[in-house]
N, C-alpha and C positions, 0 to 999 in steps of 0.2 A: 901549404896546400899540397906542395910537388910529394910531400915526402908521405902522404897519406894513400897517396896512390897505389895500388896494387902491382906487386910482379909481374909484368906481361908476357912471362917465356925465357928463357935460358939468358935473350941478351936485351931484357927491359933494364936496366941499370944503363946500360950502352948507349941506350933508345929516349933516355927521360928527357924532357924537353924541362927548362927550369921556368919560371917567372921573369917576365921581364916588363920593361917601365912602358908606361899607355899609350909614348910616343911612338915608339919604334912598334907598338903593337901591328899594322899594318902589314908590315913586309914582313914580321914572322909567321903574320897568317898566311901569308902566300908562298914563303918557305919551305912549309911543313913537307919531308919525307918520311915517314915511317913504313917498315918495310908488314910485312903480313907478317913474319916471325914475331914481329914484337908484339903485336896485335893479337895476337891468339893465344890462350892460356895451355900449358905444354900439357902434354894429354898424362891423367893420368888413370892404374889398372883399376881402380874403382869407381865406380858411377856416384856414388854415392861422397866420395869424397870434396873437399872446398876446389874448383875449377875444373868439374868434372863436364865434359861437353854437354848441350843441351839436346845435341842429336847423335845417335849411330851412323856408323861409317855408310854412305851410301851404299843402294843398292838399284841403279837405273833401270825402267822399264821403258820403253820407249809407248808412246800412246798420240795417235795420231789423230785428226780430223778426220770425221766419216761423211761420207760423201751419199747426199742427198738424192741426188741425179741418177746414181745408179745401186743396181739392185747388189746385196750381198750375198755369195752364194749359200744356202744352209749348209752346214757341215756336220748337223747332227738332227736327229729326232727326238723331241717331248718324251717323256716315259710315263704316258697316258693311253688310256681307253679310246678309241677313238669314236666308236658306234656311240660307247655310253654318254661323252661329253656329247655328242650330237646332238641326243634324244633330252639331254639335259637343256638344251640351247632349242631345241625346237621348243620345248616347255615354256621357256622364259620369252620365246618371239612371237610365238603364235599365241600365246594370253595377253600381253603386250598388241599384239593386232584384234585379237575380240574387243578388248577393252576402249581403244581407239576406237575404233570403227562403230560398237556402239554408241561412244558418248559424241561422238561426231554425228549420226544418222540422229541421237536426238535433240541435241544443238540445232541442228538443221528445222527440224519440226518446228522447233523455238523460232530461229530470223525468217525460214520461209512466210510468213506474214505479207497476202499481195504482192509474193516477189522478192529475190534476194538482191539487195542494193548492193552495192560497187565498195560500201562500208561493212555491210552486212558478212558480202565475202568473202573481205580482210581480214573480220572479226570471227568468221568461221576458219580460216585457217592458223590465224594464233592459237585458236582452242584447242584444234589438233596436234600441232605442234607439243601445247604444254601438256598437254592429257597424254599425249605418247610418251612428254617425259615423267611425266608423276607415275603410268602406268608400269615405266619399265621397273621403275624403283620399284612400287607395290609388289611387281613379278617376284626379285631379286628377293625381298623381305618376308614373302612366302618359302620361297624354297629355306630359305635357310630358317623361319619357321620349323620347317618339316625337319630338316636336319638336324634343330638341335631336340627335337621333340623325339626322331627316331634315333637321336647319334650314330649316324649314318657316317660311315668309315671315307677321310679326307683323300684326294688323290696323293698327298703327302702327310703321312702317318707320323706323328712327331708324341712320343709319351712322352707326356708332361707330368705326369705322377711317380712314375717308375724308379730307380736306383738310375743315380748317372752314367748312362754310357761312356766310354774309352773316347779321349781322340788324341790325334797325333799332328795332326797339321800346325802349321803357326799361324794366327790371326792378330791384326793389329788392331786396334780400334780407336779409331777417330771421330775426336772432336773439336770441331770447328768452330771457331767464335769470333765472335765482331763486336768491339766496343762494349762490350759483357761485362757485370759486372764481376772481377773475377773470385773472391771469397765464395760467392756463391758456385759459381762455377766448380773451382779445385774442391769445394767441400762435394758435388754430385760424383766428380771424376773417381778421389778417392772414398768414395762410398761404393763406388759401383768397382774400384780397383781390390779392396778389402774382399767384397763378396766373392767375385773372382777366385781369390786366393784360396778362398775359403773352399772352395771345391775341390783342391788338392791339383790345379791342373793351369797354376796361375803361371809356372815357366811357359807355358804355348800362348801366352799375350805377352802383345806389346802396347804401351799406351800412350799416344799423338795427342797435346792437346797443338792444335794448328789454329795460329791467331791470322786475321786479317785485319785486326784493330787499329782502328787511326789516330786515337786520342794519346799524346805521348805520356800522360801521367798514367793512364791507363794498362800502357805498353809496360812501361815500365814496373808499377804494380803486382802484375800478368808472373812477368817474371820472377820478381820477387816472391808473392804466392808461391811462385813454383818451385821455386831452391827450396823454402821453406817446408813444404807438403813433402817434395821426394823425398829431404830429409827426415821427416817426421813417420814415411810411409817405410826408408830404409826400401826406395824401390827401385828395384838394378834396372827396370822396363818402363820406365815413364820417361817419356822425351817435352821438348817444346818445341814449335819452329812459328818465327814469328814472317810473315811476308811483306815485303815492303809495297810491290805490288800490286795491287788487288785486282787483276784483272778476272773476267768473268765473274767474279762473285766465289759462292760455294762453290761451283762447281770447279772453276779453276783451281779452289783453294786443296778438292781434292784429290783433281788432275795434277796439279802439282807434284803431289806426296806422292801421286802411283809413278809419276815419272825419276823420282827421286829416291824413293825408296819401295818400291813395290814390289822389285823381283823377290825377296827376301821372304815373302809372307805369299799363304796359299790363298786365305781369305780375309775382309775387310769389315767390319762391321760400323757403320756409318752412322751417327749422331748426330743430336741438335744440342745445343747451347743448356737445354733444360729436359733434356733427356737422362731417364734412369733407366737400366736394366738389374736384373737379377742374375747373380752370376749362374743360377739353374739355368733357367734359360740362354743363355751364351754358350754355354757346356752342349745343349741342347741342338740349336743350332748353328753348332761347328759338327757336332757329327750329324745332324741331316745333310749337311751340305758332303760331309766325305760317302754319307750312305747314297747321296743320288749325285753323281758323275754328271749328268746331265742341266742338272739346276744352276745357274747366273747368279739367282737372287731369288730370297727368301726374305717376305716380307712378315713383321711383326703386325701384331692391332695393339697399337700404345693405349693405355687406360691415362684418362687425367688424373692426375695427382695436386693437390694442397691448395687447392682454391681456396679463395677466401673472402673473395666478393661474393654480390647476387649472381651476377652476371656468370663470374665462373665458375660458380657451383651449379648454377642453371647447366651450362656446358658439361659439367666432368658426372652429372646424374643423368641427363639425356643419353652421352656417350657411353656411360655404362649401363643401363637400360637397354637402349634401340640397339648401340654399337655390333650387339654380337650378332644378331638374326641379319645384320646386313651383309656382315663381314662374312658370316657363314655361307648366306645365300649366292653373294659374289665368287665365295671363293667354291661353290658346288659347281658353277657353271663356267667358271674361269679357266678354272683347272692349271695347266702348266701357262697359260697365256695371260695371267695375271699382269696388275701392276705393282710401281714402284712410286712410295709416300717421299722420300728425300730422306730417314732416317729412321733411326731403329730397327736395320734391315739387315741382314749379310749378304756380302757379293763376292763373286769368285773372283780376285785378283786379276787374274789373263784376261779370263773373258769381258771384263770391264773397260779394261787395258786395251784388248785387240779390238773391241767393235765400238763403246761408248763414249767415244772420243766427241765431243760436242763441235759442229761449226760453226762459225760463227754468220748469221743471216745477212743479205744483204739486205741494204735499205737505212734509214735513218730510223733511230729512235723514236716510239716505242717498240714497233715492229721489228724493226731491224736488230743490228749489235749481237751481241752474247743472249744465250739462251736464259731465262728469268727460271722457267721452270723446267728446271734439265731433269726429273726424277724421272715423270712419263716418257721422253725423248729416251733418256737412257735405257731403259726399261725396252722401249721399243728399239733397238737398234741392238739390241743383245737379243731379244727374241727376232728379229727378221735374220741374224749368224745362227738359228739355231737353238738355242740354248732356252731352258725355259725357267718360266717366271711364275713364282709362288707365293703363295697367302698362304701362311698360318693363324687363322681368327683365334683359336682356342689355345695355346700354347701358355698365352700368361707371362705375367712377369715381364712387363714390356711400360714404360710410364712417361708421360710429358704431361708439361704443365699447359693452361688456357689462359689467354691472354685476361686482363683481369677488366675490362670495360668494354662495354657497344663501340665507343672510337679505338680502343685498343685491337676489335678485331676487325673492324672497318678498316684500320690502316695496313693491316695483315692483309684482310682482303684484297686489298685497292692492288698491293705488288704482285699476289696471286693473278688476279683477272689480268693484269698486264701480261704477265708472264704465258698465262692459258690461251688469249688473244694471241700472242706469236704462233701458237701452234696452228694454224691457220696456213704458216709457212710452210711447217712439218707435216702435214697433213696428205699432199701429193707426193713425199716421198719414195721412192721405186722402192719393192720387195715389203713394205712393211705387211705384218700377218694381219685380217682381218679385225680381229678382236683389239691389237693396238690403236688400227686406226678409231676403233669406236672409244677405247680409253681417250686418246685425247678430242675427240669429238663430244666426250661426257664433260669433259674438264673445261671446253668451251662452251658448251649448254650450261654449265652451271652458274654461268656469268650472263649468259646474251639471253638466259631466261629471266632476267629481272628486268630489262626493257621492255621486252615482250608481254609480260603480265601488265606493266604500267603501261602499254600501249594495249592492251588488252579492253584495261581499266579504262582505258581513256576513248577508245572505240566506244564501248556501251554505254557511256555517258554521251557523246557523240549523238549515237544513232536515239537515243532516248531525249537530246535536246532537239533533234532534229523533228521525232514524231510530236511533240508536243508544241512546235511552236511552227511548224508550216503544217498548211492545210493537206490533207491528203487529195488523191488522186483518185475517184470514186467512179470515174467513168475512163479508164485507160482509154488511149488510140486505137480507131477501128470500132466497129460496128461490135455493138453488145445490146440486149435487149434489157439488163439487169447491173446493176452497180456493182462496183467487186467492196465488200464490205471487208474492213480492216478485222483479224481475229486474234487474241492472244489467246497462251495458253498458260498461266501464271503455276498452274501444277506442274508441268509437264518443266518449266524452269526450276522452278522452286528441286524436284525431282534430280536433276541434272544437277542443280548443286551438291543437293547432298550424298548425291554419288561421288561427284571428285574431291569433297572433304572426306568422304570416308578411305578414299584410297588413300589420303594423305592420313589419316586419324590411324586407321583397322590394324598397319605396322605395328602402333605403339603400345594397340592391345592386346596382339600375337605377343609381341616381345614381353609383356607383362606375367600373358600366360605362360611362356617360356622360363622365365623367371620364377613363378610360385610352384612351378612344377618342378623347381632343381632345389633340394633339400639344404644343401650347402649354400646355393647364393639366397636362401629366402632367411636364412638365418644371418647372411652378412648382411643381408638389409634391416634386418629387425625387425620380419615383420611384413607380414601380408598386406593388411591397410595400413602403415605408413606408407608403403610403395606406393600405392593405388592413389593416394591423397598423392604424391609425391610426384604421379604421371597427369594427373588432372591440373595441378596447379602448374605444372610446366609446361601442358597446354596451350593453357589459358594465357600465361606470360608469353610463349613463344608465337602467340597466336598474332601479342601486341606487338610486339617488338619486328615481327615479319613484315609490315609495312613499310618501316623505319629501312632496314635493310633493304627492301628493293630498291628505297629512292637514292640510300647509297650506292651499291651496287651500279643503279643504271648511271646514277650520276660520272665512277669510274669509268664505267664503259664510253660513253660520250667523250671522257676526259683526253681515255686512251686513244679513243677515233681520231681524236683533234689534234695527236702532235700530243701529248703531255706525258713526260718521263714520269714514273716512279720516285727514281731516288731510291736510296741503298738507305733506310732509316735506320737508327737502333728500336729495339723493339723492348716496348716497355714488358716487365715481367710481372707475377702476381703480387708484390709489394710494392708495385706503380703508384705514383698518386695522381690524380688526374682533377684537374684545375675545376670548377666551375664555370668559370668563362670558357675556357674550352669546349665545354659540352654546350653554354646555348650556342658559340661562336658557329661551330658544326651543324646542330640539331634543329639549327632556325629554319633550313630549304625543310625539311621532311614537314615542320610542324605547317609552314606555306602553304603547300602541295595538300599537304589535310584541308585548310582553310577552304582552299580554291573549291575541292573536291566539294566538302561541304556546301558549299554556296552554289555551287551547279546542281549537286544532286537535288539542291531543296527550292530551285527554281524548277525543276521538273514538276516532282511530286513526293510529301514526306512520305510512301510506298519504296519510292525511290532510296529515298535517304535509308530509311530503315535497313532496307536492301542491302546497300554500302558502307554501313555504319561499321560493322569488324574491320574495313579498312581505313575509313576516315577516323575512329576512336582511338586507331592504334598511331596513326601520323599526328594526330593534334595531340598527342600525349608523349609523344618525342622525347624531349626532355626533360620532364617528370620521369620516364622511362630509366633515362642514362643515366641521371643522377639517383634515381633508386636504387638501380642492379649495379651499379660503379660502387656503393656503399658497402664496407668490411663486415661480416659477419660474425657474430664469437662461435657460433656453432650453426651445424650446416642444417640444423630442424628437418624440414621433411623432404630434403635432398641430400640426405646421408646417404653413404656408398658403403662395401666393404671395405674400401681402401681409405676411408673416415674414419667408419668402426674401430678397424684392426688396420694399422697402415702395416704394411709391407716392412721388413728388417733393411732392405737399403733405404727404403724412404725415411724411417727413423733415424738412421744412421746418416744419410744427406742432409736431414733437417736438423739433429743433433747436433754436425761441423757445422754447416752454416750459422746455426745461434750461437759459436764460438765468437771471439774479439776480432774482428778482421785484423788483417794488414794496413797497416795504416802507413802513410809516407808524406814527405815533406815536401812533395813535387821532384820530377823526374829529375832533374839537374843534382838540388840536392840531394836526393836519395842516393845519385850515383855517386856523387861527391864525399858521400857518410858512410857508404857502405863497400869496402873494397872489392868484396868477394861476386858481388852483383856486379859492378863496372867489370871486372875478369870475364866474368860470364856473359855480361852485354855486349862484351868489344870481341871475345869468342865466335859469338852466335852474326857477326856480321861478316861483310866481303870487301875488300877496299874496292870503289870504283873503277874502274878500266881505263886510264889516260885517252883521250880525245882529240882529234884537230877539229874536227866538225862534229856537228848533231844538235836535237835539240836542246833548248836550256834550261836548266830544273829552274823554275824560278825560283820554289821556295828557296831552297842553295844559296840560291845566288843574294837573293835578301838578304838573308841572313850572315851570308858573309860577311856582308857590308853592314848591316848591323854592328856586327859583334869590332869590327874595326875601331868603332866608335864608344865600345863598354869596355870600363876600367873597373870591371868587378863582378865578379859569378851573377851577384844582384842584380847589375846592369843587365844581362843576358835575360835572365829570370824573367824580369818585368818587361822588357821591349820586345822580346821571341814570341810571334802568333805563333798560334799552332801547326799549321802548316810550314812553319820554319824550324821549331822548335822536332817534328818530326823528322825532319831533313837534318836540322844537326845528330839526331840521336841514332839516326842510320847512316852519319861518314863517319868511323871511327878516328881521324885525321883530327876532323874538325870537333868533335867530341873532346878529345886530349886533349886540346887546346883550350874548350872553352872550361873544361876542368881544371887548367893550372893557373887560371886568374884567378888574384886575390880574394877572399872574403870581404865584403866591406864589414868595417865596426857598427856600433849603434850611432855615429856620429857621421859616418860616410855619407854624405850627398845622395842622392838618388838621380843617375842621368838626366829626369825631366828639370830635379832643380838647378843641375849644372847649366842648362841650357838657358 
């Protein structure tokens, strides 16, 4: 086994530690010195070559904690209209206040009935609440209606058709991944590395895949993947860095890279795990960002790509339908004071550096700790320095996948809401600019409204059990010569509904018309009435499925109130399979909640029931639901896109690698055991520990030390190392050597349980 082991440096020869017998194993594990020379594979001038580093020589930026408490001073101005975003913002508040203000004055008309109860108005101030927010959206999806109907000129002008622009700056681009699986992964990276190249302007990137993976066959893998691909890609600019870690999450995983290598690069263009760009667009926005000096951050609108459930082709045809009259409307009225999604965005190096430094909140868990949803926060805290913050809706060429099941985005949701709820913290912040604070005020609405509706719901049940089964009050306190007669007005309700569906509805038939009126997208849809068929039935489904979602929804929020973490999950991706038990184990509270509903509203009156029946149809149908839209489809029928039709050249090219043979491996141990040039580069890519008298005690370490004390064979190690030991061995490169220079057992070797 010693002699299969790889060179480790000028004096690994010097350095090898031989085999020795299971007795005296013990005290050589506590022996062990090896110095960092031997441990590091000796550098050589090409990247590309067998023990060639897995990262560039740093480049330190320093990036500090931004302080909440106090304000930051501006150092610069937006390179906006100021009268015009005004008069754009008074548009979208003051229709937003008509809208309100009327469906509240005829709500009112509605519970006024003999007097507004103490339930009554509880249940008139929910209404306005959710009507102001369903209102602002309708506002939002008008203007950008009009926008794309006039194509009306962005406050950042970006040709997206034109001949590539010149740029000069350097840009890295990172992608960050956790427990991923990595074939898939390295096959997006270098799809999106290819296209890149392909624009003649591939030397001004650099490319970071930045792991936070905890799984060591995973880790391992990761790596492997990655010799393999640089080699195949013959790419001088593809790095790895894997973190031991993980503190903060992403956003740490990012702070990290800016502190370590940031100064080197002018800007950053930020990824997810299952994000595709186009190297047009990249090219695109690296020269927006050198043409406006003043921009932070330029955000993309990602289009879904390769669904293949119901569920997420439901997703990737809504978002490309509705997506862009939003995106448009937002970004007509945003202007420089836009947000930030966590990916697919460019950011200015310094300025991310110098202001977006995350703190950490105090308090305990959920609330407290590390920031869950650092995009908005950052976002904010780069525009309160100054600098401003952009949307490009129309740009293109920008792609992520949808989770592929209702619990697939439920458990996406569940970490969002947590994350959006902290902002609660960030909220009173000193200097933040107006408009941030209402971004994360939206990002909390978008959660604490699905209580609110089910307490909505549950008010009007309420006050409807209440009228029907106590006697009214027909002569109030005090002298009256006449009885005050109870009045409905069942039109004047009925009215009031169909107004606040329609704001919710009118978006999706603006967005349609938008659609059939742009020559190019009506031909990537195929077709006038497929579309139309194709918004009606996703209606109809979204219509059911929205009940489902608040009871989840409200359920997280409660979860979060009560003290319940999150949790860092892996996130299942669109070739997930998702259990049956799974989904009634989940889906049984929503389908309850229906039952209940049902059985109240139809002790009232079946007027009643009928009333609440879009709600209660869609929660008794729960799970019929999940396991529908969770089902694979061969083709996407009347929720075809353009990007179904005619995929995109990286997407072919992503989806092409990925149908290639993956990486396959024998488990982390043996892999490194089998394969020298990986062990070189795994023992490279670490740091020896720092000798100790005190601190705290890694446990895993420490197990596992003691473990391996006890294993008289690579196997031994294999079979008794949990994972969390098993991780800790594969990040001390000491103890690593060592448990690589035990024997192999034969096919007749014992196995530690049966020695016992």
């Amino acid at each position: 086994m010693a002699s299969e082991l790889p060179m480790l440096g000028q004096e690994a020869s010097r350095n090898r530690i031989t085999s020795f017998p299971g007795a005296k194993r013990s005290a050589s594990l506590r022996s062990v010195d090896l110095s960092m020379d031997a441990l590091r594979p000796s550098p050589t001038p090409s990247p590309n070559a067998p023990g060639s580093p897995f990262l560039p020589p740093e480049s330190p930026l320093p990036m500090l904690p931004c302080r909440l408490d106090r304000a930051t001073e501006a150092n610069r101005s937006p390179v906006h209209s100021g009268t015009t975003l005004m008069v754009r913002r008074l548009f979208i508040f003051v229709g937003t206040g008509v809208l309100t203000l009327a469906g509240g004055y005829g709500m009112y008309d509605v519970v006024k009935v003999g007097g507004v109860t103490f339930l009554e108005a509880v249940l008139l101030g929910f209404f306005l609440v959710l009507l102001a927010w369903v209102a602002l959206s309708f506002m939002s999806a008008l203007a950008g209606f009009f926008v794309l109907l006039t194509r009306s000129r962005s406050f950042l002008p970006i040709d997206a058709t034109g001949s590539l622009p010149p740029i000069t700056s350097r840009t890295a681009m990172l992608l960050p991944t956790y427990n991923e699986d990595p074939h898939h992964l390295m096959a997006r990276l270098r799809a999106m590395y290819e296209s890149v190249q392909a624009t003649g302007y591939g030397d001004q990137f650099d490319w970071f895949l930045l792991s936070d993976t905890t799984d060591p066959d995973i880790w391992i893998r990761e790596e492997l993947t990655f010799i393999r691909q640089r080699r195949a890609c013959g790419a001088a600019r593809l790095y790895y860095r894997h973190r031991s870690n993980n503190i903060a999450r992403k956003s740490g995983n990012i702070a990290d890279w800016v502190m370590r290598f940031g100064s080197a690069y002018d800007h950053m263009i930020v990824l997810d795990a299952d994000s595709l760009m186009e190297g047009d667009t990249i090219v695109r926005l690296v020269n927006a960002m050198e043409s406006h000096p003043a921009a932070a951050l330029i955000q993309t609108q990602p289009v879904i790509v390769n669904a293949r459930t119901m569920f997420s082709r439901l997703q990737q045809f809504s978002g490309r339908v509705y997506g862009p009259i939003i995106a448009a409307g937002n970004a007509w009225w945003h202007g420089g004071d836009s947000n930030y999604w966590g990916h697919n965005a460019i950011i200015r190096v310094r300025a991310f550096a110098a202001e977006a430094g995350l703190p950490e909140l105090s308090g305990r868990k959920p609330f407290g700790g590390h920031i869950l949803s650092h995009d908005f926060v950052e976002a904010a805290l780069m525009r309160r320095a100054g600098w401003a913050i952009y949307l490009a809706p129309t740009l293109g060429g920008s792609f992520e996948e949808a989770p592929p099941s209702l619990l697939d985005f439920a458990a996406r949701d569940r970490r969002w809401c947590q994350g959006n709820l902290q902002h609660l913290a960030v909220l009173p912040a000193r200097g933040l600019h107006w408009v941030s604070r209402l971004h994360l005020l939206t990002g909390i609405g978008s959660y604490v409204t699905a209580p609110l509706w089910f307490l909505f719901l549950v008010l009007g049940l309420l006050i409807a059990l209440q009228a029907h089964f106590i006697r009214p009050e027909y002569f109030p306190k005090g002298f009256s010569l006449f009885p005050t007669w109870p009045q409905q007005d069942p039109v004047l309700a009925a009215q009031i509904f169909a107004a606040t569906m329609g704001l919710l509805i009118l978006p999706k038939l603006l967005a349609y018309l938008v659609l059939i009126g742009n020559r190019r997208e009506r031909i990537g849809f195929a077709g006038n009435p497929r579309v139309l068929a194709g918004v009606v039935c996703e209606t109809f489904l979204a219509a059911l499925i929205a009940p489902c979602m608040m009871i989840l929804q409200t359920k997280a929020v409660f979860e979060i109130l009560a003290g319940r973490d999150a949790g860092w999950q892996v996130q299942r991706r669109s070739d997930g399979y998702l259990a049956r038990g799974e989904i009634y184990r989940k889906l049984v509270g929503p389908t309850l909640c229906g039952l209940a509903l049902l059985l109240s509203a139809y002790a009232v009156s079946l007027p009643l029931l009928l009333w609440m029946s879009p709600v209660v149809l869609g929660l008794l149908l729960s799970i019929p639901l999940g396991l529908m839209t969770s089902a694979r489809l061969k083709t996407p029928g009347l929720f075809a896109t353009p990007e179904t039709n005619n995929p995109p050249a990286v997407v072919l090219r992503a989806n092409e690698l990925a149908a290639s043979e993956p990486t396959a491996i024998a488990g982390a141990l043996h892999q490194l055991s089998q394969d020298p040039e990986l062990l070189g580069q795994h023992l490279g890519s670490l740091s020896l520990a720092k000798p100790r008298k005190f601190g705290t005690v890694d446990v895993p370490l420490a197990t596992a030390t003691t473990k391996l004390e006890e294993c008289e064979s690579l196997e031994d190690a294999v079979a008794w190392l949990e994972r969390p030991e098993l991780r800790a061995v594969l990040g001390h490169p000491t103890l690593l050597q060592r448990v690589l220079e035990m024997p192999r057992a034969g096919k007749n070797w014992p196995s530690i349980r049966d020695r016992r």
